[in-house]
C-alpha angles and dihedrals in degrees: 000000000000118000119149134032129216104210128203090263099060093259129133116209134150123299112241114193084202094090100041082059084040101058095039086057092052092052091044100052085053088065135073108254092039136206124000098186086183095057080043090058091043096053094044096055092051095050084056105049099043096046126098132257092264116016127186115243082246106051094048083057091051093049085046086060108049092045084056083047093053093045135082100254094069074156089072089037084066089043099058103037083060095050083050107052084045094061096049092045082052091051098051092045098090095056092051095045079052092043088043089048091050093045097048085041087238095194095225135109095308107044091035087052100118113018091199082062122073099211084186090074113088093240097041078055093049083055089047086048094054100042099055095050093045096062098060094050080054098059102044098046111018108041130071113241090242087062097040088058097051087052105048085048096055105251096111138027119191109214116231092017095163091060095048088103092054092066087222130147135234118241138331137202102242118225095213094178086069086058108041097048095041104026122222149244123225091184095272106067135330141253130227128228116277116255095173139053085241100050085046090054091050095040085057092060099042090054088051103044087044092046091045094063088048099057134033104240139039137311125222130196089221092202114017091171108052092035097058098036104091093056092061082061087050095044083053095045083049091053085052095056101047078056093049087063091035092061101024090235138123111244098164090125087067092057090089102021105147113246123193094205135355091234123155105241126170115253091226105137095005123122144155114025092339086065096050094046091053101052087045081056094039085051095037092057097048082055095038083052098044089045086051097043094050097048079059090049100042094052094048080058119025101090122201133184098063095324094294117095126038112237122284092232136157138176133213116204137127104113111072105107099181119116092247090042093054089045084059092057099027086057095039087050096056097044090050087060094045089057130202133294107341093003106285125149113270110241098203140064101057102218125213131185125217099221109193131159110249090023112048120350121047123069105271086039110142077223105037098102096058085044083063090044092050097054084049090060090040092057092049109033097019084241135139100050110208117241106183110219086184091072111110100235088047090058121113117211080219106051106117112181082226102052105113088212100041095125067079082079103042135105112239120186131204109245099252088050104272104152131188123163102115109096133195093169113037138345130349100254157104098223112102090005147101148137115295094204155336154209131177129218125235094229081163091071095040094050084051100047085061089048094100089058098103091198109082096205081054098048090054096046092051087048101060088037088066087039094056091047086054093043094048081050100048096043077054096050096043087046095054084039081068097045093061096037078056100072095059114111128238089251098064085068108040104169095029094053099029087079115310093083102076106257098012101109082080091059122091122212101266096047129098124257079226087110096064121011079092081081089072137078135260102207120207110198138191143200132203119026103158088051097044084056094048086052089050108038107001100258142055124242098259079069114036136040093209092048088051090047082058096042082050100051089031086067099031084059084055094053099048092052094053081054092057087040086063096055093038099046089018082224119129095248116176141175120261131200088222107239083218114194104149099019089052088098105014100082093043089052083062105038090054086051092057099034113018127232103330102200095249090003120075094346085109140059106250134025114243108275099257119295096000134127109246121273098235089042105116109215133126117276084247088056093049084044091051094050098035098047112074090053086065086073093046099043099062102153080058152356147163139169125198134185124201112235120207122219132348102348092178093101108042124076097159098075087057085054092050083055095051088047096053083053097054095045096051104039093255103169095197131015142162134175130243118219141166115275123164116193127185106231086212109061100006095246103165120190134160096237120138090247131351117187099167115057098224088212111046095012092231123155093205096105131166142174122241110223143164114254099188115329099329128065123244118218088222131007086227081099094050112116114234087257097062100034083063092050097047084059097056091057117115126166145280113235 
């Protein structure tokens, strides 16, 4: 006798020999003769009594249909085999409508998903392919039902859905001196430790192109400067030397000579050992130049994931002060303003500078110079980004200005705002770390479903009740997300747990990686904030005081309960400003479903990326700074400020600085500036001009405009998703 039922989704629940009578009815009332509710019953006891204990959804309809077929009414038999094979053809449309959209490159939210992804390439549609089978596969089979349901009614959204079953992480922090002193194996071959600034800057991209197929996010060089410096010192040792058998004298006493600086100055008038020091500089830098402009070049073309998406990189450096290590950033800066091929603004890597008083920042600085420079290459090509490692939440106990590895101490991020530094189970720290997933909450759609409570104190109240119910789900389901990452071994990830994830050199290939993913972090995220005010009290927090107080206590909630979330999982949860692309719009087109056009609400076509003001709010860059800077210290698994720059910003470097400066003054951990770029999608010509419709130097017509998305730039907005490019063109200026 039948009990229980396996359904399509995995799940087992209690049979109920209603439906089976149900659907036999329904067959039976599309024929002529109509119902027999005595042959139904007949049918159905007989269903009952032969099946088995626990029986599949399928394999009761099939016996449905023999015991019709055996009957008298073969008419109902028909009946109900068509029903069937409609249901089963409905239930397979959506992926063909999905599968129809991706192979005619359709240009909408899926295949607009991720803009640094061209879904038009075969393999960008494989990955397409693969993605939009797999989440289904997800929901039926990996997630709770409490959690299904929150998703497919738009209160949470789990980032990388489509790699859950891979078991794979997000993003990690590389340790690249591990790899350049003591080489690496990727599981085919294996690569020998660097000895020269050329093989180091290939090394680096090789670490980050092979890490990045092995995990679902991006990968960050946590400090460029400090990790390739030394081999500047090797590459001049290496010109010595060629002089040494040049000239057929010993010039062993020059190796460690102390410079002050690795600068190209003319010959003219040197001689002796300064001579000789001087061309093995001259000759150092050009290498220095060509390494760094390769390693630009190299991650703009080397494609990972299948061939069909550059690599999501990003580099920390700023505070080496040593003569090698400012070669390294003097050299990277200028090829970043030169640009690639014909110019163009390199996409990747994402720069960011480590700004930090009595390093790189005041007048008098060592570093203050390249600082300068750094804000020049900002105003013309977006990059560097700024992380303030004078922000109180972003200082290390152990950071001492004469220890030779403090980079060790301090914090990296990862270009579209990822941070990890705060550390339960290990070091305090971002190198061989990063977060192992993350999912955002809709607090748009909590805040409106309180909106028919006429008492504002209640309205609250009933507000933060429904967000402590989401944020106990999400920390769950994070939490049982873990559980399942955990049971990968060591071998599915041969570079990333073979010494760049923090504790895995003591793993052998058929272990889990169960021992040191905790060292990673769980992100929540959220979306919305400025709606989900307006929702609450009428107005967001760029407009209101009141409305900021609540923003204010609204994420400091958060973050107390991820607090709580840590003791309780003993995991290292933290609260993220969700860097939203495709979910920009895809919590509001719900939302509007549920709840129609709300006036500041849902009338647009995106929520407000996280804690920001809104987009299309006028106010000054210092205003923006003053509301959007307390939620840095309370978004610690992420974080990120912009300002909007009006005009050609190629000039003027002291309006980066001004930014830098506003940072500094109100506690901002991470910034960048936003600027107008156009760019001719023919030949590649790039200027600053208002607008620009005929490229001067091809003659083309086929003009764009190069802007940031989240964190990360996008060669051309035609892989923008409808959401964002709404958004993009909301955007004004900060004055």
């Amino acid at each position: 006798m039948i009990q229980t039922v396996v359904k399509r989704d995995g799940r087992i629940v209690g049979f109920n020999e209603e439906k089976i009578i149900t659907a036999i009815r329904k067959a039976m009332l599309h024929t002529e003769k109509g119902e027999d509710m005595g042959l139904i019953r007949q049918i159905t006891d007989r269903i009952v009594c032969r099946g088995k204990e626990q029986m599949s959804v399928e394999a009761i309809q099939d016996c449905v249909e023999l015991e019709l077929m055996k009957s008298s009414r073969k008419d109902v038999a028909q009946k109900y085999i068509t029903y069937r094979n409609q249901r089963s053809i409905a239930r397979k449309a959506k992926t063909r409508d999905v599968f129809l959209e991706i192979i005619e490159t359709k240009s909408n939210d899926v295949t607009r998903e991720n803009a640094n992804m061209n879904a038009d390439t075969p393999a960008g549609m494989m990955m397409k392919f693969a993605s939009e089978s797999t989440k289904p596969f997800v929901d039926d089979y990996l997630l709770s039902e409490p959690v299904r349901n929150a998703v497919s009614q738009g209160y949470l959204h789990i980032h990388d859905k489509d790699y859950y079953p891979t078991k794979s992480l997000t993003c990690v922090q590389h340790p690249l001196d591990k790899v350049l002193q003591n080489g690496f194996s990727a599981g085919h071959g294996e690569s020998r430790p660097a000895k020269r600034i050329e093989t180091a800057s290939v090394l680096g991209c090789i670490s980050l192109e092979t890490a990045q197929n092995e995990m679902h996010g991006g990968q960050a060089i946590p400090a460029f400067d400090f990790y390739l410096a030394p081999f500047v010192r090797k590459s001049f040792i290496e010109e010595v030397r060629v002089l040494e058998l040049l000239n057929g004298a010993d010039y062993a006493h020059l190796y460690d000579r102390p410079l002050d600086d690795f600068l190209i100055r003319p010959l003219d008038g040197l001689t002796g050992d300064e001579r000789i020091v001087q061309h093995a500089v001259n000759r150092t830098v050009g290498r220095v130049h060509q390494s760094m402009e390769a390693f630009i070049h190299n991650m703009n073309t080397i494609h990972s994931r299948g061939g069909n998406q550059v690599v999501f990189s990003s580099i920390n450096y700023g505070t080496d002060v040593s003569a090698e290590g400012r070669c390294v950033i003097r050299e990277l800066l200028n090829c970043t303003y030169q640009g690639v091929g014909n110019g163009q603004t390199a996409i990747f890597p994402i720069q960011i500078w480590k700004k930090k008083r009595g390093v790189s920042y005041l007048p008098g600085d060592r570093n203050y110079d390249l600082y300068r420079l750094a804000c020049r290459v900002t105003a013309r090509r977006f990059f560097p980004n700024f992380l303030n490692l004078d922000a109180t939440f972003n200082h290390h106990e152990e950071w001492r200005a004469d220890d030779p590895e403090r980079y060790k101490y301090e914090v990296a991020t990862m270009g579209c705002r990822t941070r990890v530094f705060e550390n339960r189970f290990g070091p305090k720290s971002s190198i061989g770390r990063g977060n192992l997933s993350f999912s955002t909450i809709n607090i748009v759609r909590l805040a409106i479903e309180c909106m028919e409570i006429t008492d504002e104190k209640g309205r609250i109240e009933k507000f933060f009740a429904k967000l402590d119910e989401l944020l106990e789900l999400t920390a769950s389901q994070l939490h049982e997300r873990f559980e399942f990452q955990k049971t990968a071994y060591a071998k599915q990830f041969p570079l990333l747990m073979s010494g760049l994830w923090l504790g895995s050199e003591k793993l052998r290939p058929d272990d889990t990686i169960a021992p040191v993913i905790n060292q990673g972090t769980l992100g929540i995220g959220f979306i919305g904030l400025a709606e989900c005010l307006v929702a609450l009290v009428g107005k967001h927090h760029g407009e209101d005081e009141s409305a900021q107080q609540l923003g204010l206590r609204i994420v400091t909630y958060m973050r107390d309960r991820a607090l709580q979330f840590s003791e309780q999982y003993q995991h290292n949860y933290s609260i993220l400003a969700t860097p939203a692309e495709g979910l920009a719009g895809k919590f509001t087109r719900k939302d509007r479903q549920s709840f129609d056009v709300l006036p500041g609400i849902t009338d647009r076509d995106y929520y407000t990326n996280s804690n920001h003001v809104p987009v299309y709010y006028k106010c000054t860059a210092r205003h923006k700074a003053g509301i959007e800077a307390p939620y840095h210290d309370l978004t610690r698994g992420g974080h990120i400020f912009y300002v909007e720059m009006d005009g050609d910003a190629t000039h003027n470097p002291e309006a980066i600085m001004a930014v830098v400066d506003m940072m500094d003054k109100f506690n901002i951990g991470y910034g960048s500036v936003n600027h107008n770029r156009n760019r001719c999608m023919q030949c590649g010509y790039e200027n600053a001009a208002a607008e620009l419709t005929t490229c001067p130097q091809c003659g083309s017509t086929e003009i764009d405009k190069l802007q940031r998305i989240t964190g990360y730039l996008v060669g051309t907005t035609q892989r923008w998703n409808r959401a964002k490019l709404s958004e993009l063109k909301d955007r004004i200026v900060h004055e």
